[in-house]
C-alpha positions as CSV (number, residue, x, y, z in Angstrom):
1,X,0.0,0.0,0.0
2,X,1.5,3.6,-0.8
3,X,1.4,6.1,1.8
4,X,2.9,9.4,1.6
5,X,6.9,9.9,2.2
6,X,6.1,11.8,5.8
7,X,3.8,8.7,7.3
8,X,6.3,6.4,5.7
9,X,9.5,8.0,6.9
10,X,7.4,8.8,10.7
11,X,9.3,6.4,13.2
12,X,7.3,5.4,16.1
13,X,7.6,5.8,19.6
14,X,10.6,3.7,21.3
15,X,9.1,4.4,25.0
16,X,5.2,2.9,23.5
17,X,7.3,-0.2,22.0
18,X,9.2,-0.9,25.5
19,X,5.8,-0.5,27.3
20,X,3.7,-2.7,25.4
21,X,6.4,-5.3,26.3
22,X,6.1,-4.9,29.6
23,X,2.8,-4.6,29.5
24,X,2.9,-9.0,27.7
25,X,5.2,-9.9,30.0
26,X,2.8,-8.7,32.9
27,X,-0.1,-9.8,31.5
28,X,1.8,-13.9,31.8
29,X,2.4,-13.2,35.5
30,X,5.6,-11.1,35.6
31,X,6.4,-9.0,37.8
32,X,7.9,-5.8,36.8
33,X,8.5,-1.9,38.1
34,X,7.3,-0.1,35.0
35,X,9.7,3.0,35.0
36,X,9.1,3.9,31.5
37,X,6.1,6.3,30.2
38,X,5.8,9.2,31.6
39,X,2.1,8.6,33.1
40,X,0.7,8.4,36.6
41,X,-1.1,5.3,38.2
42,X,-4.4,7.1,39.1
43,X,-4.6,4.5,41.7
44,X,-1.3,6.1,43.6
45,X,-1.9,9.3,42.5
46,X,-5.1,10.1,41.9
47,X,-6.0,13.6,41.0
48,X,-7.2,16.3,43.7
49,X,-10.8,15.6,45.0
50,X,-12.2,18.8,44.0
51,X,-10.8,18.8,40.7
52,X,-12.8,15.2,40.5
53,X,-16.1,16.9,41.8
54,X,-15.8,20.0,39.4
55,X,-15.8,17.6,36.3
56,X,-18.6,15.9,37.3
57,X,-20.7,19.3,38.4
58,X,-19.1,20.7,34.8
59,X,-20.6,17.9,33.1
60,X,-24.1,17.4,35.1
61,X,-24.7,21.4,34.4
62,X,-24.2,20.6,30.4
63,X,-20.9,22.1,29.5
64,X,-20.9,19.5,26.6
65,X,-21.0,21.7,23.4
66,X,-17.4,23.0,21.7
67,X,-15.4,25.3,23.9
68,X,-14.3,28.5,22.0
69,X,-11.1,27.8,19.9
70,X,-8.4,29.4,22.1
71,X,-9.8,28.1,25.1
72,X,-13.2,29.2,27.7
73,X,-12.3,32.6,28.8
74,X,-13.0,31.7,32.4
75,X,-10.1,29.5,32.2
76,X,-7.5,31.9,30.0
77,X,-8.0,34.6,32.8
78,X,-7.5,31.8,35.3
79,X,-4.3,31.0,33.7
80,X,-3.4,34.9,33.0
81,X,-3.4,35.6,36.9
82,X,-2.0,31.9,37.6
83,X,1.0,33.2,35.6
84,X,1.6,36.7,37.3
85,X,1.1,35.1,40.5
86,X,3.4,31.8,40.2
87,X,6.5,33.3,37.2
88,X,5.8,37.3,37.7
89,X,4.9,36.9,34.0
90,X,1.8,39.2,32.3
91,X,-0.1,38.0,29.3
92,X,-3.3,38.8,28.8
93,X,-6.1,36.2,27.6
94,X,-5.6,37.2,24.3
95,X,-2.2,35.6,24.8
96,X,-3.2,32.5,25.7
97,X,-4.3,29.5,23.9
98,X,-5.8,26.4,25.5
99,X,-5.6,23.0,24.1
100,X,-5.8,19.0,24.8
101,X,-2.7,18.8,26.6
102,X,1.1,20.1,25.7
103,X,1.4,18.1,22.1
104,X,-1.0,20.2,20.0
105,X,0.6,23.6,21.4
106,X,4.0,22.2,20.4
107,X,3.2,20.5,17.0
108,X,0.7,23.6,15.8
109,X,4.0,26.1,17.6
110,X,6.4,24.1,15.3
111,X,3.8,24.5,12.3
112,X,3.6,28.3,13.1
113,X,6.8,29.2,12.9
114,X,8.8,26.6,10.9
115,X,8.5,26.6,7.0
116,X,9.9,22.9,5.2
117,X,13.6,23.3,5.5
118,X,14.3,25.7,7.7
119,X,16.5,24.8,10.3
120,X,15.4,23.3,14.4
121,X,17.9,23.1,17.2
122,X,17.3,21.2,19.8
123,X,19.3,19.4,22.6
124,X,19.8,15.7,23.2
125,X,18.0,14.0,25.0
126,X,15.1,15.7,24.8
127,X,11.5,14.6,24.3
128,X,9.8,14.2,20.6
129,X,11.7,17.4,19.0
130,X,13.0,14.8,16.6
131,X,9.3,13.9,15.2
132,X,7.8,17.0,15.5
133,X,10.9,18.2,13.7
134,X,10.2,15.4,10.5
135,X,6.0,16.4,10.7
136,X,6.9,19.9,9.7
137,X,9.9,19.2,7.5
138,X,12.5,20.5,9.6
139,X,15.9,20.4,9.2
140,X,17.1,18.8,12.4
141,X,20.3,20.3,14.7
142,X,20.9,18.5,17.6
143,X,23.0,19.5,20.0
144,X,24.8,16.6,22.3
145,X,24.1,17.2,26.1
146,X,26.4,16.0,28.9
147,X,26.4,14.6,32.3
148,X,29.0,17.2,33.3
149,X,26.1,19.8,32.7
150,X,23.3,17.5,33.8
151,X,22.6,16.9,30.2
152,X,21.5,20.9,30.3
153,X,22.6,22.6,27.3
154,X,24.8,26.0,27.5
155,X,24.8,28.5,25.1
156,X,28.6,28.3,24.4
157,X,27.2,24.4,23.0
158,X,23.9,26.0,21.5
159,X,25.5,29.4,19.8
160,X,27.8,27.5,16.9
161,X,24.1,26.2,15.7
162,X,22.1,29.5,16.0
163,X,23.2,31.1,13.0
164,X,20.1,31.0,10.5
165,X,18.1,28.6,12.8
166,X,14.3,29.4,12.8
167,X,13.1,27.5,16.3
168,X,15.0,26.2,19.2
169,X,13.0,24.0,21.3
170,X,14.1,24.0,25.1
171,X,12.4,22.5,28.3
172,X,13.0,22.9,31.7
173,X,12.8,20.4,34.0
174,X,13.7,18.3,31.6
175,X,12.1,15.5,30.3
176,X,14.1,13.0,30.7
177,X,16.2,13.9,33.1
178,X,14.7,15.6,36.1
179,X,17.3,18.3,35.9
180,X,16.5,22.5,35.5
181,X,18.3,25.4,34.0
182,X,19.8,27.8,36.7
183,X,19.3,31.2,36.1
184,X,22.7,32.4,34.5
185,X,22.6,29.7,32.2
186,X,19.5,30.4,31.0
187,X,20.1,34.0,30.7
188,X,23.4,33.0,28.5
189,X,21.2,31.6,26.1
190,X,19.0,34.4,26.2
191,X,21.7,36.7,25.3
192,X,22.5,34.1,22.5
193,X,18.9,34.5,21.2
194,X,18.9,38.3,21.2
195,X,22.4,38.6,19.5
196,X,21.7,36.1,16.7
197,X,18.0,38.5,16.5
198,X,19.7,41.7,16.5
199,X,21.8,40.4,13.7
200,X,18.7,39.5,11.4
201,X,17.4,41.5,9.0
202,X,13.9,42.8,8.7
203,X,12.9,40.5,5.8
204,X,14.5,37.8,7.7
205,X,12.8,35.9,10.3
206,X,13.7,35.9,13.8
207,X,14.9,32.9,15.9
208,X,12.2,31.6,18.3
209,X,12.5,29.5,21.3
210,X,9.9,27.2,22.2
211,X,10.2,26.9,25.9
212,X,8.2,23.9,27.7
213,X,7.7,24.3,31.3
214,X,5.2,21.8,31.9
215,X,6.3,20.8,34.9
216,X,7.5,23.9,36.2
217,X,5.1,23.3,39.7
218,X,7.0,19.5,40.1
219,X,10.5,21.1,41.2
220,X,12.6,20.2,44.4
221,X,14.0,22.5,46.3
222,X,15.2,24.3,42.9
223,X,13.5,27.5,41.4
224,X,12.0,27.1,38.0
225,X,13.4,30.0,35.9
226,X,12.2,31.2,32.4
227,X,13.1,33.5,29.5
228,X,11.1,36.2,29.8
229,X,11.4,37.3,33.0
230,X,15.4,36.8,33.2
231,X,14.9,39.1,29.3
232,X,12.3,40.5,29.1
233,X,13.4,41.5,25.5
234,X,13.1,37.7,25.1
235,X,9.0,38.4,25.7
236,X,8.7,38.8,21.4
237,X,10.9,36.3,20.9
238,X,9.8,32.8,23.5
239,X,6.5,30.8,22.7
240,X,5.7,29.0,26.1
241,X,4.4,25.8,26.6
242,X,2.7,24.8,30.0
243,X,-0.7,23.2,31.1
244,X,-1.9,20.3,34.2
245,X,-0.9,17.2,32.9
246,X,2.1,16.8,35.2
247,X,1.7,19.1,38.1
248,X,-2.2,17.6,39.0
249,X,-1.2,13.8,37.4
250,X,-3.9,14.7,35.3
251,X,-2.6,13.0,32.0
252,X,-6.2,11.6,30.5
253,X,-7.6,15.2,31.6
254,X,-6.1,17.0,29.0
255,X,-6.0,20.7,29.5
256,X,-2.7,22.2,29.0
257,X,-2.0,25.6,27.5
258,X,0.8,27.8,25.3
259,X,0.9,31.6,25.7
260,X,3.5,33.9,23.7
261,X,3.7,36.8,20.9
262,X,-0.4,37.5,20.3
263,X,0.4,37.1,16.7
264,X,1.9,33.6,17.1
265,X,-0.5,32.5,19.5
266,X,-3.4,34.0,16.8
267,X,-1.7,31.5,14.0
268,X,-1.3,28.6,16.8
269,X,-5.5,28.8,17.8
270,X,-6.3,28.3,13.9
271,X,-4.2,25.4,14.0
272,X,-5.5,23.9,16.8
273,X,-8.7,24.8,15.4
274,X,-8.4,22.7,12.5
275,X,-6.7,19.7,14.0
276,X,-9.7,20.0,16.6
277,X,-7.2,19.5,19.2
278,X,-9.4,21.0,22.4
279,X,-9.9,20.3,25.4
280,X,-13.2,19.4,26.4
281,X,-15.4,22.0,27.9
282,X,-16.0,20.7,30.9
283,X,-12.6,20.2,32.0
284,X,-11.8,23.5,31.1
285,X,-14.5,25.2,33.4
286,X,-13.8,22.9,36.3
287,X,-10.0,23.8,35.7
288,X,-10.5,27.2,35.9
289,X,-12.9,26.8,39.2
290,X,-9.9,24.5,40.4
291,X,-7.4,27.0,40.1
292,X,-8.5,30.1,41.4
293,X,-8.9,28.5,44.9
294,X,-4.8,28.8,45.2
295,X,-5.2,27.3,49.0
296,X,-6.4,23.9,47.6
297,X,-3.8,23.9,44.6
298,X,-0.9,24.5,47.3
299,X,-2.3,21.9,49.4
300,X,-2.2,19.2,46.9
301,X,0.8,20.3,45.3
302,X,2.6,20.1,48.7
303,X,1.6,16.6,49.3
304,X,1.5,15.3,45.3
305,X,5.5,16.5,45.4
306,X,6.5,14.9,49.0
307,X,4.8,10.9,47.3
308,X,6.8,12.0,44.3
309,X,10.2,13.0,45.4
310,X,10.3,10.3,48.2
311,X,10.2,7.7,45.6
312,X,12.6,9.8,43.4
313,X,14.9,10.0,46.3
314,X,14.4,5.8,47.3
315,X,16.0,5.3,43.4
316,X,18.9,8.0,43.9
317,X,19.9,6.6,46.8
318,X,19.5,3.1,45.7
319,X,21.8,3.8,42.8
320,X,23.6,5.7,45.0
321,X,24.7,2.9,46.9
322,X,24.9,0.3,44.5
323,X,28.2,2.8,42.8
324,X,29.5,3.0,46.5
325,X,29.4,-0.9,46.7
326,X,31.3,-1.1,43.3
327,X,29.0,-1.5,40.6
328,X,29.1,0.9,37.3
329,X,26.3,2.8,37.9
330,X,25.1,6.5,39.0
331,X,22.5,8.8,39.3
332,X,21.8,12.6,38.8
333,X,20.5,14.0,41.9
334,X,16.3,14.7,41.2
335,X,15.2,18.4,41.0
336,X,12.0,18.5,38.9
337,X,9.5,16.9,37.0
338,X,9.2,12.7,37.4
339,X,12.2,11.5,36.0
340,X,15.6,10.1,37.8
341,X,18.8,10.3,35.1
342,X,20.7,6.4,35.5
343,X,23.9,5.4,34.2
344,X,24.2,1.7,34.0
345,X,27.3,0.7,32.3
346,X,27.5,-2.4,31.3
347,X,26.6,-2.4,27.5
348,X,29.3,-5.0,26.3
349,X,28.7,-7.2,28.8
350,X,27.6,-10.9,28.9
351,X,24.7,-12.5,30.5
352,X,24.5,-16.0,32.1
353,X,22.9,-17.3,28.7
354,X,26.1,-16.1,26.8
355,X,24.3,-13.0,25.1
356,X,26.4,-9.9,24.6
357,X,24.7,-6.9,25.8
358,X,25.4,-5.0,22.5
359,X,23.8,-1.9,23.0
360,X,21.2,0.2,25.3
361,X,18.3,-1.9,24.1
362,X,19.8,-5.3,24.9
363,X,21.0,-4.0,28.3
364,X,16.9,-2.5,28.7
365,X,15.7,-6.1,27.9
366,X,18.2,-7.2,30.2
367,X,17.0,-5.3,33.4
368,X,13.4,-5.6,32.2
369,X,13.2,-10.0,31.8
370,X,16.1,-10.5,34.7
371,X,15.2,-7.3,37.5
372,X,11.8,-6.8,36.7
373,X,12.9,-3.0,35.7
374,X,11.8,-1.7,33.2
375,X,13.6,1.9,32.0
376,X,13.9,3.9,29.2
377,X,17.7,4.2,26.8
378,X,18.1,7.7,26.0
379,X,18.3,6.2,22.9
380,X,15.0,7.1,23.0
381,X,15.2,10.3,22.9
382,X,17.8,11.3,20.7
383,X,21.3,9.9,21.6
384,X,23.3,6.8,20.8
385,X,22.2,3.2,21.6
386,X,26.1,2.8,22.9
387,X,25.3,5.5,25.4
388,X,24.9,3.8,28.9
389,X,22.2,6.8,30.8
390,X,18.8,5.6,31.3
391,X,15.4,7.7,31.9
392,X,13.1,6.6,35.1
393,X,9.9,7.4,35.5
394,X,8.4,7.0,39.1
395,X,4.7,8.5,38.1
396,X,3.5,4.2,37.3
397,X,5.1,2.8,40.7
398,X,4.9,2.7,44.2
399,X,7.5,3.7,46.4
400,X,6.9,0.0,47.6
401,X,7.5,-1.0,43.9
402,X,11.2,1.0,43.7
403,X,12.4,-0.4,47.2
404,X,11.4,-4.3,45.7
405,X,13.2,-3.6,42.8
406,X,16.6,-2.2,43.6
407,X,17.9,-5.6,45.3
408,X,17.1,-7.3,41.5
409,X,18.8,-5.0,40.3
410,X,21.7,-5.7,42.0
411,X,21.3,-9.4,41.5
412,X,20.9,-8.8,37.9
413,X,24.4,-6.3,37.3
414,X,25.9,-9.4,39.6
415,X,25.5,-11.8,37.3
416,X,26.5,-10.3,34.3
417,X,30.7,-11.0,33.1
């Protein structure tokens, strides 16, 4: 069957593939910690009470019927004073764009801004650049992160790639690795960003930077920082993407939102528009409701964060301890989002059976079929398949789950020569 060269080139998701084999191997019996997509088991975290009870009232008073294409306006000037009151940030509702979750504001952003062959930069790893990057026809830049840095990028690495570049597509806390951008080095970049504008012409277009925050509320004793409000000449400049998947672990909700230049967002909300990518009504007004009682929202968010980090601190520490005992592994310490950074390094070695762990993936199937771990290469999102780092994701497991699984672990590494 002929399909067109952009469906047949598209390359499918390497997380969904790992999943669905842990998902078999559970469904004969197995027992596994499934550390891999970035999802929450509504049974350990479920989302906050009234946010349940405001669906259901949204829903019995008939908000059923299409939402406005940018979003209800309840909800825009709930996120308009959410942002001046959490980043010191002012857009207006006209600013803002509401949509079913974070993808469509970063795919219709990408299709805004980004004409067939003009050029993306992006570091590595980083989350879905690279497909977004072949939907739109991108030419691709990526930009090799280290662990010296916590896989952050600067903007001495970013600047040599700047030079003509039409989007670069940051996120902080990172997805995958937990980690933030201090403020100097994002200002750096920022200064980066304004140079390489201020060196444009005016029949040339500017360079934007697509910043995702969306899980700027999940941080650890680190402050979130953005572009604007370390430059605020970076204000025409930055197209923001935020929303509640993460901070509420409301993944199947789907209410997230982008807000930037009024012009961009404008081109953005016809997008969406067409791709029909809304959120549903309901959960927009009971969003909106949800949020402007900041009391309750603090409350959850204190107690949402302490489940999450104790079970990101129960890995770190658990890797921690496996490197002091010897074995070639580390961690980066947790500061945001859901996600622990793991180097295991023991691609090229052999396992009981006499099988050469070639690569990330055979070293993943490894862990998952001997440990009952299941983690994600950051082959997956971006880098090598010899590199030896590994995402986890703690949103799927118990902090019952992690402690089980760290002494298979060990067992596992034990018996490999």
């Amino acid at each position: 069957m002929k399909v067109s060269k952009l469906a047949s080139a598209l390359v499918g998701s390497e997380i969904i593939k790992i999943g669905n084999e842990v998902n078999e191997l559970k469904r004969k019996g197995a027992s596994i910690a499934n550390l891999t997509i970035g999802d929450f088991d509504s049974n350990i975290y479920p989302i906050p009470t009234e946010l349940k009870a405001g669906i259901v009232n949204a829903y019995n008073d008939n908000q059923t019927n299409y939402p406005p294409a940018d979003g209800v306006l309840q909800l825009r000037q709930t996120v308009s004073e959410l942002l001046k009151d959490r980043f010191g940030l002012d857009y207006n509702t006209n600013s803002i764009l509401v949509s079913g979750g974070s993808r469509p504001l970063i795919y219709s952003a990408y299709l805004a801004v980004v004409d067939p062959g003009d050029t993306v930069v992006f570091p590595t790893p980083s989350w879905n650049n690279n497909h977004y990057s072949h939907l739109s026809s991108a030419n691709v830049v990526t930009v090799e992160t280290d662990a010296a840095n916590n896989f952050m990028p600067t903007a001495s690495q970013l600047k040599p790639h700047l030079k003509g570049a039409t989007l670069l597509a940051l996120c902080s806390p990172l997805n995958p690795t937990g980690t933030m951008f201090a403020a100097d080095s994002l200002a750096e970049i920022c200064d980066v960003i304004l140079a390489e504008n201020a060196s444009r012409g005016a029949d040339e277009k500017p360079l934007y930077l697509m910043y995702d925050q969306i899980y700027s509320l999940l941080t650890f004793g680190k402050e979130h920082v953005n572009p604007v409000s370390l430059r605020p000449a970076m204000r025409e400049f930055t197209i923001f993407v935020d929303g509640t998947s993460k901070c509420l672990a409301a993944t199947g909700v789907r209410v997230g939102w982008g807000f930037g230049p009024e012009d961009i967002i404008n081109r953005m909300k016809a997008l969406v528009g067409h791709m029909g990518a809304w959120a549903p009504k309901a959960e927009q007004v009971a969003m909106a409701n949800y949020f402007n009682d900041k009391t309750q929202v603090d409350a959850f968010l204190t107690s949402f964060k302490a489940k999450i980090q104790a079970s990101l601190n129960a890995l770190y520490n658990g890797f921690i301890e496996l490197k002091k005992e010897g074995f070639n592994v580390d961690a980066v310490e947790p500061m945001g989002a859901i996600y622990l950074t793991i180097k295991i390094d023991y691609i090229g070695k052999t396992t009981p059976e006499g099988n050469v762990l070639k690569d990330s993936n055979d070293l993943t199937f490894y862990l998952i079929n001997k440990a009952g771990a299941a983690l994600v290469p950051f082959s997956a999102f971006g880098n090598e398949h010899s590199m030896p780092w590994f995402r986890a994701s703690v949103g799927a497991c118990s902090l019952q789950d992690i402690v089980d699984m760290l002494p298979r672990i060990k067992n596992a590494l034990s018996a490999l020569k």
